[in-house]
C-alpha positions as CSV (number, residue, x, y, z in Angstrom):
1,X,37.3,-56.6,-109.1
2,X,39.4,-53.4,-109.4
3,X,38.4,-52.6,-112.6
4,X,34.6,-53.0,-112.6
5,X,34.1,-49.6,-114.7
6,X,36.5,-51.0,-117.5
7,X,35.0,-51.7,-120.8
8,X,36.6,-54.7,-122.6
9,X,35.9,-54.9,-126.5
10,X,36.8,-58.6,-128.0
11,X,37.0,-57.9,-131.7
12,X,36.5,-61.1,-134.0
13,X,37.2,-60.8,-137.6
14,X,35.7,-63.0,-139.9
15,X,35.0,-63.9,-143.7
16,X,31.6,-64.6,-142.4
17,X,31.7,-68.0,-144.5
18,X,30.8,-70.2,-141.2
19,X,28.1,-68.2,-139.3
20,X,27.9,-71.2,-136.7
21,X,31.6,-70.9,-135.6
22,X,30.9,-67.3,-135.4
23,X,28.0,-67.8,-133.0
24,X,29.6,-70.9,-131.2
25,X,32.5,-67.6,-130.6
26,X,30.5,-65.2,-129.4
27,X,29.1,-67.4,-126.7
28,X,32.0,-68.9,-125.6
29,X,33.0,-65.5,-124.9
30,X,30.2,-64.6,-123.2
31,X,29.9,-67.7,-121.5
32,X,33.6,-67.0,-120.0
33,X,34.1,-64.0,-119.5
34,X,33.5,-62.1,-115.9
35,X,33.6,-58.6,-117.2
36,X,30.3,-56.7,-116.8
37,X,31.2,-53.8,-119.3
38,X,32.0,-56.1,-122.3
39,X,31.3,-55.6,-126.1
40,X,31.5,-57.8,-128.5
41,X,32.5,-56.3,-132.0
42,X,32.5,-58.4,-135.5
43,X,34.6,-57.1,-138.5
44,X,33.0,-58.2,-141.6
45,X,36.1,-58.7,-143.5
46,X,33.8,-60.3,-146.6
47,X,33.1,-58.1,-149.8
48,X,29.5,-58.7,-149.2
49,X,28.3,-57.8,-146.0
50,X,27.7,-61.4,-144.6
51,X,27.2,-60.9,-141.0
52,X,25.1,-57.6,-141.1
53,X,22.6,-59.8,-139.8
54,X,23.8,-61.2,-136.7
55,X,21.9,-60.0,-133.4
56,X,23.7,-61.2,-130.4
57,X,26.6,-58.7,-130.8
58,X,26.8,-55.0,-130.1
59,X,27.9,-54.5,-133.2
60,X,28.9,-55.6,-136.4
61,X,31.2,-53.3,-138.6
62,X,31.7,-53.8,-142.5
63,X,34.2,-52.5,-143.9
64,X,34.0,-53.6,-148.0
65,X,37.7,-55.3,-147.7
66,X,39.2,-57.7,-146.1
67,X,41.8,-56.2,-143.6
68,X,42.4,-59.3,-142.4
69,X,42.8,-59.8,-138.5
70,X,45.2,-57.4,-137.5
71,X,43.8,-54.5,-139.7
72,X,39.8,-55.5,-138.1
73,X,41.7,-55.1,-134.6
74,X,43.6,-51.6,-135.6
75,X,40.2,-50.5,-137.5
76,X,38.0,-51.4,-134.2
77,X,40.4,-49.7,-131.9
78,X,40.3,-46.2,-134.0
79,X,36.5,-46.8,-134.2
80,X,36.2,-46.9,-130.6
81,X,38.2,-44.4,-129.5
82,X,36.3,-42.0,-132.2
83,X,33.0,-43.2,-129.9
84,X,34.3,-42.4,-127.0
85,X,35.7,-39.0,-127.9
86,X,32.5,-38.2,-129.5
87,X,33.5,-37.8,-132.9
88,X,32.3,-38.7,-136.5
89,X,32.4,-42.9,-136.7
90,X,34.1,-42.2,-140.5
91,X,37.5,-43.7,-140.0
């Protein structure tokens, strides 16, 4: 593969109000997917916190609001590339 040292991040946003379509998600991604730098990212979008739970994702990020799914995406691609440049994770 000729990018084998590429990171893909799938972002899913979610209310968190049907954990098992959440999980049924991740492993279809995981299940399909052929990229061996991949991270899976959840965007709490609920008030609550829902999904600070969930284990079988690198991370799960709450926010306090609902951005809804193009906000989670925008908000997980500023958060990354805060990571990567070493910076504060405050967005």
């Amino acid at each position: 593969m000729k990018h084998e040292n590429t990171t893909v991040v799938a972002v899913i946003p979610s209310l968190g109000k049907n954990l098992n379509r959440i999980n049924l998600t991740i492993e279809s991604i995981k299940h399909h997917t052929s990229f061996k730098n991949l991270k899976i990212v959840v965007v709490d979008n609920s008030s609550e916190g829902l999904l600070s739970k969930l284990n079988n994702v690198d991370e799960v990020i709450w926010t306090g609001i609902n951005l809804g799914n193009i906000g989670a995406i925008e908000y997980v691609r500023k958060y990354m590339i805060l990571n990567i440049c070493g910076q504060s994770k405050t967005i």
